[in-house]
C-alpha positions in Angstrom: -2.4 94.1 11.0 -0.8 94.2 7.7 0.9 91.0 6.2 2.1 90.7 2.4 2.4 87.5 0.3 3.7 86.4 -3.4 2.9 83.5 -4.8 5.4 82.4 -7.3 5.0 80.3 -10.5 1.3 81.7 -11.0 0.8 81.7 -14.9 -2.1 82.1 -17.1 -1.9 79.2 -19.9 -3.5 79.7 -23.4 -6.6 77.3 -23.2 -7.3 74.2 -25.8 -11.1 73.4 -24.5 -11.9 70.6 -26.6 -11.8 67.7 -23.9 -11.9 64.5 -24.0 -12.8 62.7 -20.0 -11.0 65.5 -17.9 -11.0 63.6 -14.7 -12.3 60.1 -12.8 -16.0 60.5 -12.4 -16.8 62.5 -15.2 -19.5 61.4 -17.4 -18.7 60.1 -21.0 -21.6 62.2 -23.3 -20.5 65.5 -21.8 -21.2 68.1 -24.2 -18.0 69.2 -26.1 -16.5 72.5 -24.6 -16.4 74.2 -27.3 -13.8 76.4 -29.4 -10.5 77.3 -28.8 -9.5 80.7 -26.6 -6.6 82.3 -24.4 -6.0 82.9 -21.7 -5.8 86.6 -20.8 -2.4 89.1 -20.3 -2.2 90.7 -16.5 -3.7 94.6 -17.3 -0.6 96.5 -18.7 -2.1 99.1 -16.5 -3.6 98.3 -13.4 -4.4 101.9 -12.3 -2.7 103.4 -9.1 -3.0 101.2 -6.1 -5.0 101.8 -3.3 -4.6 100.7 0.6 -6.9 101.2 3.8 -6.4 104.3 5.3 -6.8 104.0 9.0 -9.4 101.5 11.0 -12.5 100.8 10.2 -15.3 101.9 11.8 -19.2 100.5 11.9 -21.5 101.4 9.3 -24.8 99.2 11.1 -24.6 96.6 13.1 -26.9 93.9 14.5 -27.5 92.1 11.3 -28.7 88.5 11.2 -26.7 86.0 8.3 -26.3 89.1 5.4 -24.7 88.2 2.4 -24.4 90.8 -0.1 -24.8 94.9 -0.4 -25.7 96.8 -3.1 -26.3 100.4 -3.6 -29.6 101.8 -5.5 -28.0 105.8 -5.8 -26.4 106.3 -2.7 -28.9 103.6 -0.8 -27.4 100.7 0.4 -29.4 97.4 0.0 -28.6 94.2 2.3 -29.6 90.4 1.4 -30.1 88.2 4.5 -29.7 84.7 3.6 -31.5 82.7 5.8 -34.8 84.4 5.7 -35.1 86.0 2.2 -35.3 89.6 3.5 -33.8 92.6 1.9 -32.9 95.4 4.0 -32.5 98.8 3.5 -29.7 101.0 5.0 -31.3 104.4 6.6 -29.3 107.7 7.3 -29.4 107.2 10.8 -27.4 104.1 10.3 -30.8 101.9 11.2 -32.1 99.6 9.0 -35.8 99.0 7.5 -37.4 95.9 5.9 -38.1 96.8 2.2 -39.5 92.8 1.6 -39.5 89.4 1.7 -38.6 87.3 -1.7 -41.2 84.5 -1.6 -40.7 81.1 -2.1 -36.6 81.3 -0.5 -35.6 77.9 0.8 -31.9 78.2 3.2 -30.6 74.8 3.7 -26.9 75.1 4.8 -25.6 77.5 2.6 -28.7 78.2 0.1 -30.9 81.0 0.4 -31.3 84.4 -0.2 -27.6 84.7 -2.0 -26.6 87.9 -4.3 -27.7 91.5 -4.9 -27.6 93.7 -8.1 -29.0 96.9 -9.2 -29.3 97.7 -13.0 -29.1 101.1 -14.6 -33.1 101.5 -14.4 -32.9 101.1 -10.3 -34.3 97.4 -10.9 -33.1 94.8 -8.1 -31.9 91.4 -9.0 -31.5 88.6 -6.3 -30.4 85.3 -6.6 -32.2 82.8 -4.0 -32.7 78.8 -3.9 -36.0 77.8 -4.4 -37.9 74.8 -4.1 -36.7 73.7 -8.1 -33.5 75.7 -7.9 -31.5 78.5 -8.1 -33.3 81.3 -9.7 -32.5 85.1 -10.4 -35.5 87.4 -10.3 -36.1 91.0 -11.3 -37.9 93.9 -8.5 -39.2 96.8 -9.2 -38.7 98.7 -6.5 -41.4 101.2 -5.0 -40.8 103.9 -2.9 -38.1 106.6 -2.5 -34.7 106.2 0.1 -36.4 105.6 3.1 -39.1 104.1 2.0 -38.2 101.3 -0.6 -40.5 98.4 -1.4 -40.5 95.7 -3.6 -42.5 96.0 -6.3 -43.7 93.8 -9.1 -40.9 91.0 -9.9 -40.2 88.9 -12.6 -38.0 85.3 -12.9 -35.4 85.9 -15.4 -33.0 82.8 -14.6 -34.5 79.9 -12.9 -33.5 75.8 -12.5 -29.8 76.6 -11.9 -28.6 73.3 -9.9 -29.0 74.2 -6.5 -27.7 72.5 -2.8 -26.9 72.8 0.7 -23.4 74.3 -0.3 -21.6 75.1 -3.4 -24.5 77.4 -4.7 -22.3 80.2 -6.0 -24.6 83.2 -5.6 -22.7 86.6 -6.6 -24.4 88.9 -9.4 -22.9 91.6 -10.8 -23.7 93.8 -14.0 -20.4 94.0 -16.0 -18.9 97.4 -18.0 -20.8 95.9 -20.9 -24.4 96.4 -19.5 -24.6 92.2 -18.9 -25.6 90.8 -15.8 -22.9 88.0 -15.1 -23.5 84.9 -12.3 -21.4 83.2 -10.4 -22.9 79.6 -10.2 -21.4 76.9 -7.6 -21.4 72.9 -8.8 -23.7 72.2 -6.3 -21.9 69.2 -5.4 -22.2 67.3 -9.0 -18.6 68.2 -9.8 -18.8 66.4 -13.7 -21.5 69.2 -14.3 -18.6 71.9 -14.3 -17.7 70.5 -17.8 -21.1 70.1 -18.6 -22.3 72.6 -21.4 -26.0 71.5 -21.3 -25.9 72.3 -17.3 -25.9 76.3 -15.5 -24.1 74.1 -12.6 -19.9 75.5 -11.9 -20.2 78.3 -14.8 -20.0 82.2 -14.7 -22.9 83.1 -16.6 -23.7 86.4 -19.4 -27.0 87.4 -19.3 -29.3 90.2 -20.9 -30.8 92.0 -18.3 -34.0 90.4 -19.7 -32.1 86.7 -19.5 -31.9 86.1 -22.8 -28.4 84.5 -24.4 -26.5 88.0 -25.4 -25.7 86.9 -29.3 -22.0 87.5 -28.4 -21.7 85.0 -26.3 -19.0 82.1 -26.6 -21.4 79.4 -27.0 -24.0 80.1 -29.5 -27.7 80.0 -27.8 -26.2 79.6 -24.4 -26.0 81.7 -21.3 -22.5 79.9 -20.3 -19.3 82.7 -20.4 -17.2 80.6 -18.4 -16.7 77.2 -17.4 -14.6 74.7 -14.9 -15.2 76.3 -11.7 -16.2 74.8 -8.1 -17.7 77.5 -6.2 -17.4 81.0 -7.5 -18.8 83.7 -5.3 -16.8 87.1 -6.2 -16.8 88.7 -9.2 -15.5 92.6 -10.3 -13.7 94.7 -12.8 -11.0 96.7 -13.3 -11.0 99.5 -15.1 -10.0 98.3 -18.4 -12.4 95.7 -18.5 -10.6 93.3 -17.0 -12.9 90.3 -14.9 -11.6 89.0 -11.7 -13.5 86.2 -9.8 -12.7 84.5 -6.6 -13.3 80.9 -6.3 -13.7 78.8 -3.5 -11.4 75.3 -3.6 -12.0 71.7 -2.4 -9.3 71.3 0.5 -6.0 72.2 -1.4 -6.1 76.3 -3.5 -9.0 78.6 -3.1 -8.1 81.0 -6.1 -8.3 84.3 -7.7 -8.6 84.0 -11.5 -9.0 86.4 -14.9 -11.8 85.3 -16.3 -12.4 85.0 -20.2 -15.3 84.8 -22.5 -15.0 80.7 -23.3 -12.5 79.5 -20.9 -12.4 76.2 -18.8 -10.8 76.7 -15.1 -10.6 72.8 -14.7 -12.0 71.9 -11.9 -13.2 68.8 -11.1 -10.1 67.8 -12.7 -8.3 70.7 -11.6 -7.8 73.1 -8.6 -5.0 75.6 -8.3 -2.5 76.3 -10.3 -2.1 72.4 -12.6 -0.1 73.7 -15.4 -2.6 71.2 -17.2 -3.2 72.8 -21.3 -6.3 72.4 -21.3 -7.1 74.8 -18.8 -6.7 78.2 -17.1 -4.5 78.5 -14.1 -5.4 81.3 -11.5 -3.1 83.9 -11.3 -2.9 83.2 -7.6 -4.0 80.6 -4.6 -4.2 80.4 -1.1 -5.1 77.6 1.1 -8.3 77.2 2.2 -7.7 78.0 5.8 -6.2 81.8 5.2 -8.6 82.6 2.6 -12.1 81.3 1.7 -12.8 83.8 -0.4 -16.4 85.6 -1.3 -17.1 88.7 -2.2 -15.0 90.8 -4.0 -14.1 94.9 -5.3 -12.1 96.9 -7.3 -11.1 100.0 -6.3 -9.0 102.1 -8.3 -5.8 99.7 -9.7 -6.9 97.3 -6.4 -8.9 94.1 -5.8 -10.3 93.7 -2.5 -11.6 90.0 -1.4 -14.0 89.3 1.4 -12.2 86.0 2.9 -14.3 84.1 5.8 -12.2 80.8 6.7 -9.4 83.7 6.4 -11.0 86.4 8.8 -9.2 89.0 6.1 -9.5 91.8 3.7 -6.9 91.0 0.9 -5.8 93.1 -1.9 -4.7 92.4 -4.6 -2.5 94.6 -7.6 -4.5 94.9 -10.7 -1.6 95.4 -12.3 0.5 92.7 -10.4 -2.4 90.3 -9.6 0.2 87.5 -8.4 1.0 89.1 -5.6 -1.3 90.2 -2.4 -1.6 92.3 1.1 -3.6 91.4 4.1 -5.2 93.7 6.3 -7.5 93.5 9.7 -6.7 89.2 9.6 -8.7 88.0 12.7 -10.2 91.7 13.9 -14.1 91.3 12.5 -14.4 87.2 11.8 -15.3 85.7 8.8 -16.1 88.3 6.0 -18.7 87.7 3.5 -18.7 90.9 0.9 -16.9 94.2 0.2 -18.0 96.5 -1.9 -17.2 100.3 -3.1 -19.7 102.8 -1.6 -20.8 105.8 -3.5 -18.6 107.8 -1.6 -15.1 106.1 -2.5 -15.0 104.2 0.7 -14.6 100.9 1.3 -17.1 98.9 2.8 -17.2 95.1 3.8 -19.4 92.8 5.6 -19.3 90.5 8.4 -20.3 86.7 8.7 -20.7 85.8 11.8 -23.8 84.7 12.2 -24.4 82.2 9.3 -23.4 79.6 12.1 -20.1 79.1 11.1 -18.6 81.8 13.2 -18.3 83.0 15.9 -20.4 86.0 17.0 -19.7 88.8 18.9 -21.3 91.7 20.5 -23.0 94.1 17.7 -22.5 91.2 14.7 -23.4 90.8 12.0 -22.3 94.3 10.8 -21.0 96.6 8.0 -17.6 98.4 8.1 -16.1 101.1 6.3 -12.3 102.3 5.9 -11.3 105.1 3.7 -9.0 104.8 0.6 -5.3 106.2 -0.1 -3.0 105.4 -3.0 -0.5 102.9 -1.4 
């Protein structure tokens, strides 16, 4: 099933961060914002569109709470949440453990959260441990078929951590920086906080230094004002999408800019509020819940769960959005592109919030066509 949507009066506003108390509740002695940016253009070019071509079909099946895939060559890697495994995909469509992270503590949503793989074939995870979110480095052992983890190293650690709002998604941008998507972890006023990693996109070396380019000088903040971020991609021209999760009114998808404040606590959807960055689109929480999230060509692709639908989204018209397979496979959790060109995207049904069925949780793939 197919459905289309626009959602009128979305508009990116030119930011003026330097806030004064930007909402009940927050605490006076916040650390100042920070200087002045704007608010980013839709990509003149988006690239050609892309659509599914034909019905998807099973990848693997049979896994247990998964959350994110990433791909070391043509090996696909598979986080499961719950008990801090990461699982490798095998030719046969099987699966194999290739370890354990230690010291992973799942309460409600925390746990083993988001998977990246660097340039060097190094994994990164992001899990809640007994002090916090962390992000930690593998070497991995082994060949395809026969990956283990290796020797690791803690390259982020202490990011505010709960039972929900723990962000989670890693992703190395087009300029060689590993970016994270950190939730508020329920202490909304921390989202405008400077001194805390709580509701911010981080920049990070692949080391986990500060890159000197950053917008703040000395810190790892890139981005600031969100809830519960937990997709984040690229277009080709360099352009950063992230899909945010709301409170009960606008989950959103936004263009995300070095320095910028996305308002929440004291904003959430589109508030035509100066001070902040509007999303360039929202959906209520009930058709969307979005997570993971691709580009593909001149397409985003978002991983809703509340939703039960792959969206897409125009790069090049990002206001405006298609919905495809709503209700066939349950919640979703993550989409990525495979090596291949295809489109992959993963189930959630078993993170008890859904509602499993035979085979779940699995992985799906659909080709690609331009639209």
């Amino acid at each position: 099933m197919v459905t289309s949507s626009t959602v009128r009066g979305s508009r990116l506003l030119t930011l003026l961060p330097a806030l004064a108390l930007v909402a009940a509740g927050c605490a006076s002695g916040e650390s100042d914002p920070g200087p002045t940016s704007s608010a980013p253009e839709s990509p003149a070019d988006g690239g050609t569109a892309v659509v599914p071509a034909g019905s998807p079909a099973d990848v693997t099946t049979d896994l247990a709470a998964p959350w994110s895939i990433a791909f070391v060559g043509e090996t696909a890697l598979i986080s499961n949440r719950d008990d801090g495994d990461v699982w490798e995909l095998t030719d046969d469509g099987s699966t194999r453990l290739v370890g354990t992270v230690d010291g992973v503590v799942h309460q409600g949503e925390s746990g083993l959260l988001g998977l990246a793989v660097d340039d060097q074939d190094r994994l990164y995870a992001y899990s809640t441990a007994d002090d916090g979110n962390r992000v930690q480095r593998f070497e991995l052992t082994g060949d395809p078929g026969s990956y283990g983890l290796g020797p690791v190293e803690t390259i982020l650690e202490g990011v505010p951590a709960a039972s929900n709002h723990d962000g989670g998604r890693i992703a190395f941008g087009p300029d060689g920086m590993l970016y994270v998507a950190t939730g508020d972890a329920n202490d909304r006023p921390a989202a405008q906080d400077l001194e805390s990693l709580a509701g911010k996109i981080l920049r990070l070396t692949p080391d986990g230094a500060a890159p000197d380019d950053n917008p703040f000088p000395g810190s790892l903040v890139y981005s600031l004002g969100h809830r519960n971020p937990q997709g984040i991609a690229w277009a080709s021209d360099g352009t950063m999408f992230a899909a945010e999760f709301g409170q009960d009114r606008w989950d959103e998808l936004n263009i995300v800019t070095a320095g910028s404040n996305y308002g929440w606590p004291a904003a959430e959807g589109i508030a035509g509020d100066d001070r902040f960055v509007d999303p360039v689109q929202q959906w209520e929480p009930d058709i969307a819940s979005p997570s993971g999230i691709a580009v593909a060509d001149g397409t985003v692709f978002i991983a809703n769960l509340r939703g039960a639908v792959l969206r897409s989204v125009p790069v090049a018209d990002p206001t405006t959005s298609t919905d495809y397979f709503t209700g066939e496979h349950g919640r979703l959790r993550d989409v990525v592109v495979a090596p291949d060109g295809d489109l992959w995207f993963l189930t959630n049904n078993t993170d008890g919030r859904g509602d499993a069925r035979g085979g779940d949780d699995r992985i799906l793939r659909v080709g690609l066509e331009p639209a």
